[in-house]
Backbone as ProteinMPNN parsed JSONL, in Angstrom:
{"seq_chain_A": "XXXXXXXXXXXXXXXXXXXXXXXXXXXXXXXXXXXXXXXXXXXXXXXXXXXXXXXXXXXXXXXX", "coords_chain_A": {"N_chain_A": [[144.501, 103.717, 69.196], [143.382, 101.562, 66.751], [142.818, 100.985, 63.287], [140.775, 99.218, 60.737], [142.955, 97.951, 59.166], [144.692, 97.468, 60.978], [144.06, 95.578, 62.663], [143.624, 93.774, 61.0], [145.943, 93.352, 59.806], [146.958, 91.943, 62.533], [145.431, 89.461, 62.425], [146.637, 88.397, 60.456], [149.133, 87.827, 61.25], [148.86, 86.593, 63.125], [148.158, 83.844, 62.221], [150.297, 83.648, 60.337], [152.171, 83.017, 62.055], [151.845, 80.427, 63.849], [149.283, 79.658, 63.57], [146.519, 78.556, 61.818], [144.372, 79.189, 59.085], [142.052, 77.993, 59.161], [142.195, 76.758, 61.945], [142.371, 79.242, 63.271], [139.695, 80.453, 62.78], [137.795, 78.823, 64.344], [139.099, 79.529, 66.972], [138.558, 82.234, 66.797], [135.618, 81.654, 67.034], [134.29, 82.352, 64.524], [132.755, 81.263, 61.008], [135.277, 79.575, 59.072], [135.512, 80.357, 56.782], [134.319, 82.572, 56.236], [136.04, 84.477, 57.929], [138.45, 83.903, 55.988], [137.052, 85.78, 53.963], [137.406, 88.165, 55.425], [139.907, 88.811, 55.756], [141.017, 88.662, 53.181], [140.03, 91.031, 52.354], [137.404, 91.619, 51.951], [135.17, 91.565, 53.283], [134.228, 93.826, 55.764], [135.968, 93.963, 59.686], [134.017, 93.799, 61.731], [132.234, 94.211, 64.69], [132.147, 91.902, 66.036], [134.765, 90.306, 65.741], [136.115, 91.396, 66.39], [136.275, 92.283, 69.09], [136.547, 89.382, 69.502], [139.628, 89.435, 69.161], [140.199, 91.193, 71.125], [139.893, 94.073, 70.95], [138.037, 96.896, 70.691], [134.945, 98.794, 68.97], [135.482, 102.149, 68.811], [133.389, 105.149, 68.061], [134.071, 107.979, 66.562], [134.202, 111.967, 65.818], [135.307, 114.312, 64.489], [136.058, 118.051, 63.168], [135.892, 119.308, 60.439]], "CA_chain_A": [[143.429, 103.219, 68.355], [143.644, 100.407, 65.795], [142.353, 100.616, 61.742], [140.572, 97.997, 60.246], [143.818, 97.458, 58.159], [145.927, 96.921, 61.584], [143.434, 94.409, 63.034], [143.579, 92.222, 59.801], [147.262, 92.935, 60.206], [147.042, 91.468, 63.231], [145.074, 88.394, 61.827], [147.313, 87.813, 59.32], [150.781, 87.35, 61.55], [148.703, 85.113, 64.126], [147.82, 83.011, 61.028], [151.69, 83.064, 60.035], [153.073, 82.418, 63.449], [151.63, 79.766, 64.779], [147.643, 79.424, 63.235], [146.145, 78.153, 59.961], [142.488, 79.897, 59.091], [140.774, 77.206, 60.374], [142.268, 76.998, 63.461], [142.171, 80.278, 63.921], [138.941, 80.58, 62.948], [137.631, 78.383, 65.174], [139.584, 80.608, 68.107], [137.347, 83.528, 67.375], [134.061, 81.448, 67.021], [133.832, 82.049, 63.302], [133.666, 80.035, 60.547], [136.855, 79.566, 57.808], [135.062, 81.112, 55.154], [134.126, 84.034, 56.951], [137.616, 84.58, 58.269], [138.805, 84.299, 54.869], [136.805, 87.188, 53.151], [137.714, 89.315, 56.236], [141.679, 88.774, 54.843], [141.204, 89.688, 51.673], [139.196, 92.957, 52.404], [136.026, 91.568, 50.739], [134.136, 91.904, 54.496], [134.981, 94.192, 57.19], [135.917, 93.328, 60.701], [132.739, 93.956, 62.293], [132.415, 94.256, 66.385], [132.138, 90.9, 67.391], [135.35, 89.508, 65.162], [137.277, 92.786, 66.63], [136.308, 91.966, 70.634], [137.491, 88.212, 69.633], [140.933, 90.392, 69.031], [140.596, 92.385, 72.131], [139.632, 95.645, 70.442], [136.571, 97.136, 71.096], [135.127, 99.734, 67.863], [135.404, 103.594, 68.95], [133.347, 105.787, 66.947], [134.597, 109.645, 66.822], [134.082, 112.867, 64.989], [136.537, 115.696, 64.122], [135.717, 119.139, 63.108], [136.891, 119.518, 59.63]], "C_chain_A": [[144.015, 102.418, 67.195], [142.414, 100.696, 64.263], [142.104, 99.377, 62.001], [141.656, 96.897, 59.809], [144.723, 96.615, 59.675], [145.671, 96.042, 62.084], [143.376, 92.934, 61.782], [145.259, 92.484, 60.03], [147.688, 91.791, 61.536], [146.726, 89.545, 63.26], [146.016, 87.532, 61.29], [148.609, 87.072, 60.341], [150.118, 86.354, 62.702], [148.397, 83.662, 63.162], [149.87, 82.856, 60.959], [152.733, 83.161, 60.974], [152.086, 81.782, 64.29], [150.017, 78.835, 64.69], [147.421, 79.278, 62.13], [145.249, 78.673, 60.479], [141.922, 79.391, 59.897], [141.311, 77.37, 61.886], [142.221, 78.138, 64.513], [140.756, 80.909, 63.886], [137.952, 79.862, 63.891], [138.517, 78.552, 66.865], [138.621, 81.468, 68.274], [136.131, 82.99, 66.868], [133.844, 82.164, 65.593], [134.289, 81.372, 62.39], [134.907, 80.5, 59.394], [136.803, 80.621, 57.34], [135.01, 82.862, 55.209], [135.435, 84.637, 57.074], [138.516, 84.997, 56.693], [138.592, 85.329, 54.1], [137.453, 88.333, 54.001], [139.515, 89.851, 55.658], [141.789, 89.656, 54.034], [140.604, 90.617, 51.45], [137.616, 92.646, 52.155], [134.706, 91.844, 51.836], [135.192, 92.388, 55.453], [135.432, 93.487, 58.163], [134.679, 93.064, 61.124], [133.113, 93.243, 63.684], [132.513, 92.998, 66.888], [133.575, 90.13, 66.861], [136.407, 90.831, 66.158], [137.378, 92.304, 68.256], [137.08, 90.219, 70.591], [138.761, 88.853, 69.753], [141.017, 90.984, 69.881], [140.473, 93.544, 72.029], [138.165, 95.789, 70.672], [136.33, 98.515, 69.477], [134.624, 101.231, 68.809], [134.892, 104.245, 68.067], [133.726, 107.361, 67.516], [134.436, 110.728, 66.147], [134.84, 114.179, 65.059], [135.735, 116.576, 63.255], [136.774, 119.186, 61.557], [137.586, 120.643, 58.997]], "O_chain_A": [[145.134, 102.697, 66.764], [141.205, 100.544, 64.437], [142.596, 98.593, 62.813], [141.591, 95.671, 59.899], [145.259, 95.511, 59.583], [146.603, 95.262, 62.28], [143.175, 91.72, 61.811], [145.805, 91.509, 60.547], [148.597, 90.967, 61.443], [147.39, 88.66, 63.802], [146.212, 86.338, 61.518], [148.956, 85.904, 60.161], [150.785, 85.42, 63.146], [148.481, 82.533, 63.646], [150.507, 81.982, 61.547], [153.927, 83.347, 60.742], [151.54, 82.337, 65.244], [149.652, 77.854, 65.337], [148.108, 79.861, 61.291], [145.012, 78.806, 61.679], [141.404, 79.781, 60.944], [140.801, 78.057, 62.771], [142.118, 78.185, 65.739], [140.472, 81.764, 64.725], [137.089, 80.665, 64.244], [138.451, 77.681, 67.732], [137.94, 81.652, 69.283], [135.454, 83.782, 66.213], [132.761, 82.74, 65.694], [135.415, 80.878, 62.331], [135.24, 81.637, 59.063], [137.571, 81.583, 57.335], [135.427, 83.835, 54.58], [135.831, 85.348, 56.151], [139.046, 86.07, 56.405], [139.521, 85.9, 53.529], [137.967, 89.31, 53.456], [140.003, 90.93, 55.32], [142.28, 90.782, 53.957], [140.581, 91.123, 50.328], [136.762, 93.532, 52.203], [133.582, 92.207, 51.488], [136.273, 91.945, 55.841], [135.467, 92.281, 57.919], [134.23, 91.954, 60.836], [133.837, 92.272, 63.908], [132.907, 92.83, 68.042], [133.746, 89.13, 67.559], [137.602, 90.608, 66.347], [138.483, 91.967, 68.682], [137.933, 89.854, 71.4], [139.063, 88.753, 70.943], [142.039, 91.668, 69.832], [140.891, 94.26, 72.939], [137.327, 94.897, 70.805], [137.322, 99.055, 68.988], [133.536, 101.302, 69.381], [135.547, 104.258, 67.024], [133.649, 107.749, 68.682], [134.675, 110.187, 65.067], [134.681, 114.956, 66.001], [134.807, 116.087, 62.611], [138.003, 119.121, 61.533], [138.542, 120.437, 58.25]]}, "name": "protein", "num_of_chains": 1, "seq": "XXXXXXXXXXXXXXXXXXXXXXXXXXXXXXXXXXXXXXXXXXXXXXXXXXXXXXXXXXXXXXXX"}
């Protein structure tokens, strides 16, 4: 399973190998801007930016 944090990790190093925002935002069908807040924490992933990535969201519950 993958965090929010490891999927923007993931973001981030396709951005600095090989992708600028835009171009990468226009990969996963959203725009710049969007892309951009997702970076800097200011908006989640949310399911359809996560399946662009190949992840799908699992929800789960533990017994505390």
């Amino acid at each position: 399973m993958a965090s929010e944090a490891k999927l923007r990790e993931d973001l981030k190093r396709r951005i600095k190998f090989g992708f600028n925002q835009t171009d990468l935002a226009k990969e996963l069908k959203v725009s710049q801007s969007h892309l951009s807040e997702v970076l800097s924490g200011k908006k989640g992933i949310g399911d359809e930016l996560a399946e662009a990535l190949g992840y799908e969201r699992i929800v789960t519950y533990r017994k505390k």
